[in-house]
Backbone as a chain_set.jsonl record, in Angstrom:
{"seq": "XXXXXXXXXXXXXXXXXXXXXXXXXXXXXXXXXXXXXXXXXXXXXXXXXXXXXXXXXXXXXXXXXXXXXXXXXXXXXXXXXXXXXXXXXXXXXXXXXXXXXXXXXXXXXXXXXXXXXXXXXXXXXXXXXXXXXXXXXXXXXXXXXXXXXXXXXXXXXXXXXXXXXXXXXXXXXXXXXXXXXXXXXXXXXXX", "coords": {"N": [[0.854, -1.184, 0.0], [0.515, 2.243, -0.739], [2.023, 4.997, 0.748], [0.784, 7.27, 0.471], [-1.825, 6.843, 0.469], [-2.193, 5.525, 2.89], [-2.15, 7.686, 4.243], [-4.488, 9.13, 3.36], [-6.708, 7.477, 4.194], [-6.135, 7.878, 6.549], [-6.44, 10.383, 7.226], [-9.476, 10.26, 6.905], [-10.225, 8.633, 8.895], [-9.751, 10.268, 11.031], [-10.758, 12.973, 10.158], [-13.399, 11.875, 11.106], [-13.521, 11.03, 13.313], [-12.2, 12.609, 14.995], [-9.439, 14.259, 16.193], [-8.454, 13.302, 18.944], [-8.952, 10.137, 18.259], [-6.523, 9.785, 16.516], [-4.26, 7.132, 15.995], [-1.476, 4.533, 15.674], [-2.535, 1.918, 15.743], [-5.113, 2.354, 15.46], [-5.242, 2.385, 12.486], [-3.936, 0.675, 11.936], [-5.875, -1.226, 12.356], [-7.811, -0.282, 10.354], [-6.255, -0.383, 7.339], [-5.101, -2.861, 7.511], [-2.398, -3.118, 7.8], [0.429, -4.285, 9.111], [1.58, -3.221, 12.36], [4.207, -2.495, 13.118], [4.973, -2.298, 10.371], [4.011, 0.325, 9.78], [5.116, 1.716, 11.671], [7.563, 1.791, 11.002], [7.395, 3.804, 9.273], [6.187, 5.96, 11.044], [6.956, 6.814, 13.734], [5.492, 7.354, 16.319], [1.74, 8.261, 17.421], [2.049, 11.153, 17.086], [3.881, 11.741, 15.178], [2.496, 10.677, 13.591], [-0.016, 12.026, 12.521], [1.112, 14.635, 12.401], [2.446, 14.06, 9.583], [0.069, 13.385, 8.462], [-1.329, 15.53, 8.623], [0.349, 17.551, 6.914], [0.009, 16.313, 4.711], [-2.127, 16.594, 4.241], [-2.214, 19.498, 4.024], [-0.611, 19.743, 1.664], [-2.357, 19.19, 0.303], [-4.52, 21.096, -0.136], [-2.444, 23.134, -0.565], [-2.499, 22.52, -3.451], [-5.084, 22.616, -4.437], [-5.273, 25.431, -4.216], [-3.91, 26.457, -5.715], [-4.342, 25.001, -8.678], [-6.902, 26.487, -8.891], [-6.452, 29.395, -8.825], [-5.089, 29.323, -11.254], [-6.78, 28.733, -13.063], [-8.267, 30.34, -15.802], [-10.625, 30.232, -16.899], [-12.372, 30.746, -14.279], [-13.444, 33.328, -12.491], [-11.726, 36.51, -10.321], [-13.942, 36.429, -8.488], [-15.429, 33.867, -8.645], [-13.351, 32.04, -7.601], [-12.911, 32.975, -5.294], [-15.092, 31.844, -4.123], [-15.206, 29.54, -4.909], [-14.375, 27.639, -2.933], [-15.742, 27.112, -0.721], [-17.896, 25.366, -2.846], [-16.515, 23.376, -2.677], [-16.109, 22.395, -0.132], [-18.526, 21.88, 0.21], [-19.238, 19.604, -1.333], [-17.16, 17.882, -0.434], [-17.974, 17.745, 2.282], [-21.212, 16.208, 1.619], [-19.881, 13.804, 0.756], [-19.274, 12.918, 3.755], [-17.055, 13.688, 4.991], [-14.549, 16.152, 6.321], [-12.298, 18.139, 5.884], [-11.185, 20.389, 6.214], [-12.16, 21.344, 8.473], [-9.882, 19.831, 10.638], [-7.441, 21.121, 10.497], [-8.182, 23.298, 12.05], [-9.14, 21.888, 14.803], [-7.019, 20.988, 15.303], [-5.359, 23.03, 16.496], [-6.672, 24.127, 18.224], [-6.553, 21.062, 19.886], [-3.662, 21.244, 20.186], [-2.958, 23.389, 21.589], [-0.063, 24.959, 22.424], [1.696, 27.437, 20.819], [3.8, 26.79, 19.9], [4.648, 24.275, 19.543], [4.975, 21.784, 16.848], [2.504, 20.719, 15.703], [0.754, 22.679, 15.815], [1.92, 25.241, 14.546], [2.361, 23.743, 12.099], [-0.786, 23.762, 11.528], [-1.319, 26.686, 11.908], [0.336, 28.006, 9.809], [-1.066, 26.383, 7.465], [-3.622, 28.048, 8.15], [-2.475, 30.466, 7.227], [-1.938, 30.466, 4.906], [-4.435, 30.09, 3.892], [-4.912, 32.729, 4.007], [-3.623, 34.297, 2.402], [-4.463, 33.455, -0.06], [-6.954, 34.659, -0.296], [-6.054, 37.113, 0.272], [-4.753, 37.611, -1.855], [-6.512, 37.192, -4.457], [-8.234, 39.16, -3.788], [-6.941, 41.635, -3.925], [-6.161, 41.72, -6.855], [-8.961, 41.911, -7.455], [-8.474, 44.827, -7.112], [-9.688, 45.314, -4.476], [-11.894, 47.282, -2.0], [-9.867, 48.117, 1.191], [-8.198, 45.64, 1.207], [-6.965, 43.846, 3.287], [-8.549, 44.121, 5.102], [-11.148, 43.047, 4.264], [-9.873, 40.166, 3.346], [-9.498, 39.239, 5.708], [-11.947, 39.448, 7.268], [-13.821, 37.366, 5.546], [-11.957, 35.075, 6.089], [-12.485, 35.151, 8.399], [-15.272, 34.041, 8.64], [-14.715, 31.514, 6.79], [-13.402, 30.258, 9.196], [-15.128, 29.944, 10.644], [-17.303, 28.977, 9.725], [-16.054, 26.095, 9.448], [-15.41, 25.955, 11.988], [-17.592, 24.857, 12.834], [-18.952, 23.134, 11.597], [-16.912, 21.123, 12.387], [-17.985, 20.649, 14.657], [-20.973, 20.228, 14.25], [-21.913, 19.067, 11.675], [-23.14, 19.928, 9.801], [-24.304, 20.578, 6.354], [-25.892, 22.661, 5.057], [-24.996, 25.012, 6.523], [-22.555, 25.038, 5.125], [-23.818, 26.764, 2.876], [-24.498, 28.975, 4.268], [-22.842, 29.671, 4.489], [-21.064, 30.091, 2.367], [-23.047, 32.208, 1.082], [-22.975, 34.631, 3.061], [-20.043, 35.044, 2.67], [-20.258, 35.945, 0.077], [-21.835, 38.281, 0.652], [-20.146, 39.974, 1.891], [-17.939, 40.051, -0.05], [-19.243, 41.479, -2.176], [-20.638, 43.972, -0.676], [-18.115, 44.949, -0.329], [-16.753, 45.041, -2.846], [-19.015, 47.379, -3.796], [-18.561, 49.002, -2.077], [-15.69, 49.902, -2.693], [-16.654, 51.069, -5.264], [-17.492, 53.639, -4.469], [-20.242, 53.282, -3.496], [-20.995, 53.141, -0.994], [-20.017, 55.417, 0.634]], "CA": [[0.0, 0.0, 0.0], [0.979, 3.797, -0.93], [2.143, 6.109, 1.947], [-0.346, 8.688, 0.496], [-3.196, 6.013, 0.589], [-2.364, 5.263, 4.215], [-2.589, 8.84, 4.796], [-5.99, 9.199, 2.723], [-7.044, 6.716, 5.23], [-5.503, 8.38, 8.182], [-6.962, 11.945, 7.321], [-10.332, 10.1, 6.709], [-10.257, 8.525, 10.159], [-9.416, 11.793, 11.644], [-12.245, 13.72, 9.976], [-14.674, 10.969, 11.41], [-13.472, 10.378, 14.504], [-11.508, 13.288, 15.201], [-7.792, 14.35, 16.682], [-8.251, 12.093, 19.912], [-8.663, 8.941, 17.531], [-5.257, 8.967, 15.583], [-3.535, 5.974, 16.752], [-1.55, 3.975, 14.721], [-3.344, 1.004, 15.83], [-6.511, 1.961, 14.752], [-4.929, 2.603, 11.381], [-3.639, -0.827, 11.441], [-6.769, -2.467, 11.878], [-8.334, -0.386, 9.188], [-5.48, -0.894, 6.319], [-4.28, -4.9, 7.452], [-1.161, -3.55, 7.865], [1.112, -4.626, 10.656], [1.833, -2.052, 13.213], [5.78, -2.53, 12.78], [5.322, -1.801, 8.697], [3.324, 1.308, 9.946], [6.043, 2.209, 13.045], [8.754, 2.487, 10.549], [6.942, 5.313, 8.708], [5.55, 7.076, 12.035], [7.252, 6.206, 15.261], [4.336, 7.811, 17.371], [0.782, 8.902, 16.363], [1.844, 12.109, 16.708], [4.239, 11.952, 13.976], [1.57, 10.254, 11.972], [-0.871, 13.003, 12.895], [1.694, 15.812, 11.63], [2.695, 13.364, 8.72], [-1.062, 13.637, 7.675], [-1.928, 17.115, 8.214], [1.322, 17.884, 6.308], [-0.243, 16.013, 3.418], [-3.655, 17.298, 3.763], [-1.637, 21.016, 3.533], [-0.225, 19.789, 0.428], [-2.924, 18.877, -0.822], [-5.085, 22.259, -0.345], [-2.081, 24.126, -1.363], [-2.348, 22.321, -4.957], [-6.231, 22.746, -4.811], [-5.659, 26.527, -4.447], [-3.126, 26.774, -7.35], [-5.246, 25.213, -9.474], [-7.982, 27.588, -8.569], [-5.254, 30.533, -9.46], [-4.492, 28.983, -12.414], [-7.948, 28.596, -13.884], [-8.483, 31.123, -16.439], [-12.041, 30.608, -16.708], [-12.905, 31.445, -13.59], [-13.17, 35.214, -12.183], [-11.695, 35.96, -8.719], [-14.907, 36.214, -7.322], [-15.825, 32.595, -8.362], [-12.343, 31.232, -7.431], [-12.671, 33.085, -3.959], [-15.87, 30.957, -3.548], [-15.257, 27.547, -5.258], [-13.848, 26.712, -1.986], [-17.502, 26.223, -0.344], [-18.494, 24.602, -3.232], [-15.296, 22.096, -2.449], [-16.469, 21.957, 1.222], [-19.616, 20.943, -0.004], [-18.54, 18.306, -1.813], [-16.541, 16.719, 0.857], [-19.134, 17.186, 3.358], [-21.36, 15.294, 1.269], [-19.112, 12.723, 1.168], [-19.056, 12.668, 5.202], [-15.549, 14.516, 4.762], [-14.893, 17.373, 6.744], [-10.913, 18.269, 5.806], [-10.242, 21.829, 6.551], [-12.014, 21.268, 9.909], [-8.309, 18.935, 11.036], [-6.636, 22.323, 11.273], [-9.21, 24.206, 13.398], [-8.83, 21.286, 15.53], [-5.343, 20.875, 15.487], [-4.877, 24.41, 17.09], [-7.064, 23.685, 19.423], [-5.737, 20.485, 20.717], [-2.519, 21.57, 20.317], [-2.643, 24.84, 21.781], [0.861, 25.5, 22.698], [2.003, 27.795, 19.476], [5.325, 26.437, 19.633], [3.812, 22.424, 18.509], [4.568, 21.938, 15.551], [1.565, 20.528, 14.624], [0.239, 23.961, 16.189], [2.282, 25.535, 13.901], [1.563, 23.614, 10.555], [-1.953, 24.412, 11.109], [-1.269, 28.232, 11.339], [0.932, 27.902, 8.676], [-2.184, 26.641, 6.661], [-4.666, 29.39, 8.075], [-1.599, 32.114, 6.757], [-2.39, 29.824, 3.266], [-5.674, 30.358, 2.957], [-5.537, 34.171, 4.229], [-3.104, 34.791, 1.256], [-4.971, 33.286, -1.571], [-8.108, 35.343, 0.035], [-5.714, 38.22, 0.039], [-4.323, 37.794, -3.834], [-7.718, 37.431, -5.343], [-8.972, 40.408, -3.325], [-5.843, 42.363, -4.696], [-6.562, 41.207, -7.791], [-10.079, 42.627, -8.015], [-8.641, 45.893, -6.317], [-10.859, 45.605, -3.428], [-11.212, 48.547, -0.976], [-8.873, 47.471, 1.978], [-8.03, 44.131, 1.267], [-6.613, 43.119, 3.882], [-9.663, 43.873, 6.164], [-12.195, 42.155, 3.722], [-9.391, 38.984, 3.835], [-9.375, 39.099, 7.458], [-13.846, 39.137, 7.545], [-13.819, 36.501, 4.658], [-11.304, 33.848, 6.503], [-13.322, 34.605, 9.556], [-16.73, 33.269, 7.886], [-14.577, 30.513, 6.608], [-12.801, 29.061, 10.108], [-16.417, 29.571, 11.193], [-17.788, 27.646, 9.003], [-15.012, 24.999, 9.415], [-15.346, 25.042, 13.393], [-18.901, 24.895, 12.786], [-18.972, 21.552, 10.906], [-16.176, 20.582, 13.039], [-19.104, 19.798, 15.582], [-22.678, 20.279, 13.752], [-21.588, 18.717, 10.195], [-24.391, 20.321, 8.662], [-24.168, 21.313, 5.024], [-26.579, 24.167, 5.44], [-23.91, 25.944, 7.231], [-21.8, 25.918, 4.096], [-24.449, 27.732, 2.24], [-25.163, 30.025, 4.615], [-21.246, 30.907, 5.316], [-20.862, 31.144, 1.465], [-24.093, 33.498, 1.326], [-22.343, 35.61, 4.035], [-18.66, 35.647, 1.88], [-20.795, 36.522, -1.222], [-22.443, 39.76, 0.798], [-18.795, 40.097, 2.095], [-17.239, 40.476, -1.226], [-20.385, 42.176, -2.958], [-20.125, 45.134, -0.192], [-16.539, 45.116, -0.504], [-16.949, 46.115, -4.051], [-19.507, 48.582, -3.45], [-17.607, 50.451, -0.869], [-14.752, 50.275, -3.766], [-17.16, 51.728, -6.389], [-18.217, 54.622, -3.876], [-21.123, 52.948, -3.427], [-21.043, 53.037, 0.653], [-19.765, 56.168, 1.099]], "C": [[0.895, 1.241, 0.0], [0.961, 4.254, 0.47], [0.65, 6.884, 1.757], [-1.73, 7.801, 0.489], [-3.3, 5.414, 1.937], [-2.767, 6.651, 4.795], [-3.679, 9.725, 4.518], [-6.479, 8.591, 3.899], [-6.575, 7.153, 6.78], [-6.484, 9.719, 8.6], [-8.777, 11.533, 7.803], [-11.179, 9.711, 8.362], [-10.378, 10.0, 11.069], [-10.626, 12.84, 11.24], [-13.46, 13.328, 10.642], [-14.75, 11.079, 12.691], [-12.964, 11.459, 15.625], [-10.099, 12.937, 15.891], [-7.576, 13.17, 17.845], [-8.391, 10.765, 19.065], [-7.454, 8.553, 16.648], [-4.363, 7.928, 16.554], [-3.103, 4.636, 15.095], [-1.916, 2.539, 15.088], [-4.282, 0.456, 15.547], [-6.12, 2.412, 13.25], [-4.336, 1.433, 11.021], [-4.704, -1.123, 11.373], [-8.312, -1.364, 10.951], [-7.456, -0.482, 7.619], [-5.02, -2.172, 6.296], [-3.306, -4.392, 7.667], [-0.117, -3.43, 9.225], [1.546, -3.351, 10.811], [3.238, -1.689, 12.993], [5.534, -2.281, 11.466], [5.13, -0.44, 9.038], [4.447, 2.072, 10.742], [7.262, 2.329, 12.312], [8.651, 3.974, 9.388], [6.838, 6.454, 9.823], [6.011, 6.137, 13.45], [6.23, 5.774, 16.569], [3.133, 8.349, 16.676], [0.849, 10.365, 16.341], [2.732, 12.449, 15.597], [3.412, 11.582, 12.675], [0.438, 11.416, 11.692], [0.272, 14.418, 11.785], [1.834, 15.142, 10.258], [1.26, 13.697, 7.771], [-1.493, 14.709, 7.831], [-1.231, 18.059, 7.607], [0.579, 17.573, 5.092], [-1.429, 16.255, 3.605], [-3.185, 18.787, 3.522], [-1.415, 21.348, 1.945], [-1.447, 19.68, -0.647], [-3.806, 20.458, -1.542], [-4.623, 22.938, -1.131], [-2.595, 23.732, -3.122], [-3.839, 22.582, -5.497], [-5.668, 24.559, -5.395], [-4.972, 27.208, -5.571], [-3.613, 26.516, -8.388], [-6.33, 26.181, -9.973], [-7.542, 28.918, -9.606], [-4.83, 30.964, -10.696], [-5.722, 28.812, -14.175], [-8.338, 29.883, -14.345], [-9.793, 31.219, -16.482], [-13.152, 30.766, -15.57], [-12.485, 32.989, -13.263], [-12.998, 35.106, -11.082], [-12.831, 35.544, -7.877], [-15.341, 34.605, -7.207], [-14.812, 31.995, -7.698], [-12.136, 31.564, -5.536], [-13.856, 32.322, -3.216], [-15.936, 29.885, -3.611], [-14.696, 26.944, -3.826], [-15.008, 26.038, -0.755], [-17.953, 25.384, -1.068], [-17.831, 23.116, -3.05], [-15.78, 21.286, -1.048], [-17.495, 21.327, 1.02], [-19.904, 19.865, -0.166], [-17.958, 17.497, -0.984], [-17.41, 16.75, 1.654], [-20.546, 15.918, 2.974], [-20.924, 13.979, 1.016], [-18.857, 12.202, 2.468], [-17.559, 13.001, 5.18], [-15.505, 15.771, 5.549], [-13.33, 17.881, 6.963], [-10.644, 19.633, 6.812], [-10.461, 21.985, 7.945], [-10.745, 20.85, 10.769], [-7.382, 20.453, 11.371], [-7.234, 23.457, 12.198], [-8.676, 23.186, 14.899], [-7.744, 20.849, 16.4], [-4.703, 21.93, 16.399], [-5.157, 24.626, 18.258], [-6.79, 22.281, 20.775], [-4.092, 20.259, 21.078], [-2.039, 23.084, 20.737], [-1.365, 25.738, 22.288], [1.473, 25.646, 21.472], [3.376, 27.643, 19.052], [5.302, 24.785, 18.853], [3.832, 22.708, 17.529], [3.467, 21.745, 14.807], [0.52, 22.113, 14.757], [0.327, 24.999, 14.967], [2.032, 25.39, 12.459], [0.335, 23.968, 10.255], [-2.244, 25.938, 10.854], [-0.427, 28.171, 10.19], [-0.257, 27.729, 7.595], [-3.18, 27.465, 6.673], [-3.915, 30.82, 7.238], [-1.959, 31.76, 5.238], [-3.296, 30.382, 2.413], [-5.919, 31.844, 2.925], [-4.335, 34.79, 2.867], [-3.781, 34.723, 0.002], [-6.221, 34.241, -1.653], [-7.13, 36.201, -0.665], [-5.427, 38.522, -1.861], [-5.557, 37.872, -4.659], [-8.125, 38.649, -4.766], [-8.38, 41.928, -3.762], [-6.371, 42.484, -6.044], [-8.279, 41.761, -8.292], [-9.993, 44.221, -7.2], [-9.734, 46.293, -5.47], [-10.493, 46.686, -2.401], [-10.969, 47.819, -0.012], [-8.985, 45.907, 2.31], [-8.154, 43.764, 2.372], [-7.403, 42.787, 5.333], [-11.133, 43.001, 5.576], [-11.067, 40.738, 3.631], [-9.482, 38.239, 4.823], [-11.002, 38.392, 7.801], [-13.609, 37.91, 6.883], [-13.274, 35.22, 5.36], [-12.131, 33.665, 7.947], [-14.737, 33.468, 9.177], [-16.232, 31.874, 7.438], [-13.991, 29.921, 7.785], [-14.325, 28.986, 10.726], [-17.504, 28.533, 10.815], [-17.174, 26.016, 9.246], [-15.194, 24.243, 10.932], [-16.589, 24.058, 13.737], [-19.428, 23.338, 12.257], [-17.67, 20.522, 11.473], [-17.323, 19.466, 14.502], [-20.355, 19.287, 14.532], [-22.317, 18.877, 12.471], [-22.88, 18.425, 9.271], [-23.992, 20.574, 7.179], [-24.81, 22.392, 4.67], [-26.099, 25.262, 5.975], [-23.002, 26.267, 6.121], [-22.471, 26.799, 3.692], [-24.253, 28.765, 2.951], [-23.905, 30.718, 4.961], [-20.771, 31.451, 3.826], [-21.605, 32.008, 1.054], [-22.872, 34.557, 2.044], [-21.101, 36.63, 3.357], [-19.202, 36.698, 0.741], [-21.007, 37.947, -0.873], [-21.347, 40.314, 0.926], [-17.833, 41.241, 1.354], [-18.457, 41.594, -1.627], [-20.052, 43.802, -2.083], [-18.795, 45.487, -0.265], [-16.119, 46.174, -1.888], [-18.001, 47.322, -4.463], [-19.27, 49.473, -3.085], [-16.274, 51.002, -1.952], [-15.278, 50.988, -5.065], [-17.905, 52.663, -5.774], [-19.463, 54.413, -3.533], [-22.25, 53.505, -1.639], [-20.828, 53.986, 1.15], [-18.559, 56.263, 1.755]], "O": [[1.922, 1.266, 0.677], [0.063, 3.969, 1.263], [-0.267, 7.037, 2.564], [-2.763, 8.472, 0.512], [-4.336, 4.822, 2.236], [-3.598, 6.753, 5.697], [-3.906, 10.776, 5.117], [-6.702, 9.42, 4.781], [-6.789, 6.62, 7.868], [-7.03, 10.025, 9.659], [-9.365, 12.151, 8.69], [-12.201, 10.196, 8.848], [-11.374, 10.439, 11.642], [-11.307, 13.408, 12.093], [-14.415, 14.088, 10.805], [-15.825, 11.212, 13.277], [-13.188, 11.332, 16.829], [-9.667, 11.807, 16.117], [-6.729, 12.285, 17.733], [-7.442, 10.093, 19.47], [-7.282, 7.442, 16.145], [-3.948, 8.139, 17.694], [-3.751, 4.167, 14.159], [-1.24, 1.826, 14.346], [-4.63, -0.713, 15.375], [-7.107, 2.974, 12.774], [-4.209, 1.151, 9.829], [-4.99, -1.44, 10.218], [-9.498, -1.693, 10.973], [-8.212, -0.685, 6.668], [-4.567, -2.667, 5.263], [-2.596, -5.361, 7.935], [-0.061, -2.549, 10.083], [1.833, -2.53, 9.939], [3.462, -0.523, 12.668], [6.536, -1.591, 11.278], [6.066, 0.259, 8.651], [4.65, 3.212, 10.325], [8.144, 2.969, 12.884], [9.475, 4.77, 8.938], [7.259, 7.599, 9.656], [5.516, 5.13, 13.958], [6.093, 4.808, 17.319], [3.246, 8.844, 15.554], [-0.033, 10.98, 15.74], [2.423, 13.466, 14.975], [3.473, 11.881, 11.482], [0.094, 11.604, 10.525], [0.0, 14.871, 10.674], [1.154, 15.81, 9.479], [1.311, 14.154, 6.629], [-2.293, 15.004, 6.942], [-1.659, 19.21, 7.533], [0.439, 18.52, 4.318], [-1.971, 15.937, 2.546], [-3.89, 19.367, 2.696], [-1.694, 22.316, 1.236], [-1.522, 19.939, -1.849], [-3.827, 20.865, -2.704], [-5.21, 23.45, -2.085], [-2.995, 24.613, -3.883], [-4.016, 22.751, -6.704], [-5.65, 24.91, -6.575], [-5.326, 28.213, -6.189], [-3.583, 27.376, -9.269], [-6.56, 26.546, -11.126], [-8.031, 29.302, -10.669], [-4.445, 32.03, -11.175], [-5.616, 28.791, -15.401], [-8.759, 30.665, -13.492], [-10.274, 32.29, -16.113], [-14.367, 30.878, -15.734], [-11.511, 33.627, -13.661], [-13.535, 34.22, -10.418], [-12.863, 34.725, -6.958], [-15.566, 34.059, -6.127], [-15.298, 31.149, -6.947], [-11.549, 30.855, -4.719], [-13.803, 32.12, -2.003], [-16.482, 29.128, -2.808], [-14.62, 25.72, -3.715], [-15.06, 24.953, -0.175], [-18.509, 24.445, -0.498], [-18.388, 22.03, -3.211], [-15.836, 20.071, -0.86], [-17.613, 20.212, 1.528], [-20.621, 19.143, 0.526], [-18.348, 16.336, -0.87], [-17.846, 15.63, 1.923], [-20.853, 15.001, 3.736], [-21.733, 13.055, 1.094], [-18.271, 11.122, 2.533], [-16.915, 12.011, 5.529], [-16.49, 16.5, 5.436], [-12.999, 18.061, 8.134], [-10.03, 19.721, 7.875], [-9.627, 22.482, 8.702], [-10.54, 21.61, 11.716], [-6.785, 20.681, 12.423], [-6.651, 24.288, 12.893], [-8.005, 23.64, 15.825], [-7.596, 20.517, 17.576], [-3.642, 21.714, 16.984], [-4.467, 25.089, 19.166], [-6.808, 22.382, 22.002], [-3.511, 19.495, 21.85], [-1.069, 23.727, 20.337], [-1.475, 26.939, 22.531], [1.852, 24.657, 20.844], [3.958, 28.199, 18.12], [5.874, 24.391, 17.836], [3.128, 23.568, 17.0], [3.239, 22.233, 13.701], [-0.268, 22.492, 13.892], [-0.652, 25.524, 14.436], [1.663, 26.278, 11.69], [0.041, 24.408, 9.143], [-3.015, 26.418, 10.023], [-1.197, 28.549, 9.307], [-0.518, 28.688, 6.868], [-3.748, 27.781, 5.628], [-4.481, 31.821, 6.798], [-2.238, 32.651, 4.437], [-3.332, 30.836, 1.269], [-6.763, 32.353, 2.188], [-4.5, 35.969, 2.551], [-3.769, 35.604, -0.858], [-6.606, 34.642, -2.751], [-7.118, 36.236, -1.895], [-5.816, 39.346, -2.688], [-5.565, 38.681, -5.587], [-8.479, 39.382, -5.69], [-9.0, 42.983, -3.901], [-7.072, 43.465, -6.29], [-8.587, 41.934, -9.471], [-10.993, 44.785, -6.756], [-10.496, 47.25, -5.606], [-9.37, 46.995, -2.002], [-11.62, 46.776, 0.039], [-9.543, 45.244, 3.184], [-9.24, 43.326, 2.749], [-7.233, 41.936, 6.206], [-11.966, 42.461, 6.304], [-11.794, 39.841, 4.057], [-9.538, 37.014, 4.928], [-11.256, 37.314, 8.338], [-13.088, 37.11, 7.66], [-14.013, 34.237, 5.3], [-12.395, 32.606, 8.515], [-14.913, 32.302, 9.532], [-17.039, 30.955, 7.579], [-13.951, 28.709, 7.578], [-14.663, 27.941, 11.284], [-18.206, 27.688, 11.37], [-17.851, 24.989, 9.201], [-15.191, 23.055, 11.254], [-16.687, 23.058, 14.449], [-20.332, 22.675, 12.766], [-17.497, 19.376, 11.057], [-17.348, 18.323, 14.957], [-20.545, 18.129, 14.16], [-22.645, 17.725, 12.755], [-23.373, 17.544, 8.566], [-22.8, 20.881, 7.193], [-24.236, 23.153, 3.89], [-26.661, 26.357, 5.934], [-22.605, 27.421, 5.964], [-22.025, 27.913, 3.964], [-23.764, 29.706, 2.325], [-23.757, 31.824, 5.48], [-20.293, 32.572, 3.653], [-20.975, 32.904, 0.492], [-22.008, 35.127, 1.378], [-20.946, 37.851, 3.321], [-18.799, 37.84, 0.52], [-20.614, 38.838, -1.627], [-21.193, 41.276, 0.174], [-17.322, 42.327, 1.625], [-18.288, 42.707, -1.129], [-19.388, 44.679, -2.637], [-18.573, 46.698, -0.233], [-15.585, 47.274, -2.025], [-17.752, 48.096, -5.387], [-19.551, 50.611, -3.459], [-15.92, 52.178, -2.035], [-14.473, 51.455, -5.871], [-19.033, 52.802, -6.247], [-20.023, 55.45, -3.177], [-23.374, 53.915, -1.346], [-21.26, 54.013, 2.303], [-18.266, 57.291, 2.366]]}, "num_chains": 1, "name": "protein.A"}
């Protein structure tokens, strides 16, 4: 079996079950594979724990480059496809981006690395906010970035417990008014 298909399976666990369930034990007895094959990848589950929220980082980042990269969308869609992504995994009983809300929280000393990788991914997503928001010269970015990532860890903590899907809508509703006034206030609109 693939590393990155043990750690599909690791993340998946972890979305389900949450942060107190990584163990590579219970990751043996859902892959078959002996604990010693597993213990020379990840000593401890907390290296398997950083190990997989390292590769759930990677993976976002490559979502959001794509995103970036897609000509036929316009920022505004590309600053929302990421609800429609959440959607999608939540339908699936998936709930990814929640793992770093969580992570911060049970790792609350900001020196942990895994503390760390997860701010590291919140600085992620508050850049790609920020570059598209640049990007449609919004009036002060960096305070409509700031609102915008709030609505999204809210959303995130929010389905961290609830794991409604009605909550996406209603957090990308929120971004949409977000942005929409954003560019209003930038077209004198607001005063």
């Amino acid at each position: 079996m693939q590393r990155e298909s043990i750690l599909d399976q690791a993340l998946n666990l972890l979305e389900q079950q949450g942060l107190a369930s990584n163990s590579l034990e219970r990751l043996t007895e859902i892959t078959k594979i002996p604990l010693s094959d597993l213990s020379s990848f990840w000593p401890d589950n907390e290296a398997l724990l950083y190990d997989a929220l390292r590769y759930h980082a990677q993976q976002v980042d490559i979502w959001h480059r794509q995103r970036l990269l897609d000509e036929s969308l316009s920022p505004q869609q590309k600053l929302l496809a990421r609800y429609e992504r959440i959607a999608e995994q939540v339908q699936n009983g998936r709930y990814p981006g929640c793992l770093f809300i969580a992570a911060c929280n049970f790792f609350p000393d900001i020196e942990h690395p895994i503390h760390q990788l997860a701010e590291q991914q919140k600085r992620a997503s508050y850049q790609y906010t920020l570059s598209l928001l640049d990007e449609l010269e919004s009036d002060d970015s960096e305070l409509v970035a700031t609102q915008m990532e709030l609505i999204l860890e809210g959303c995130l903590s929010k389905l961290l417990v609830k794991h409604q899907l009605q909550d996406v809508s209603a957090a990308k509703r929120l971004a949409e008014d977000v942005l929409q006034i954003s560019q209003c206030r930038k077209n004198g609109a607001l005063g």
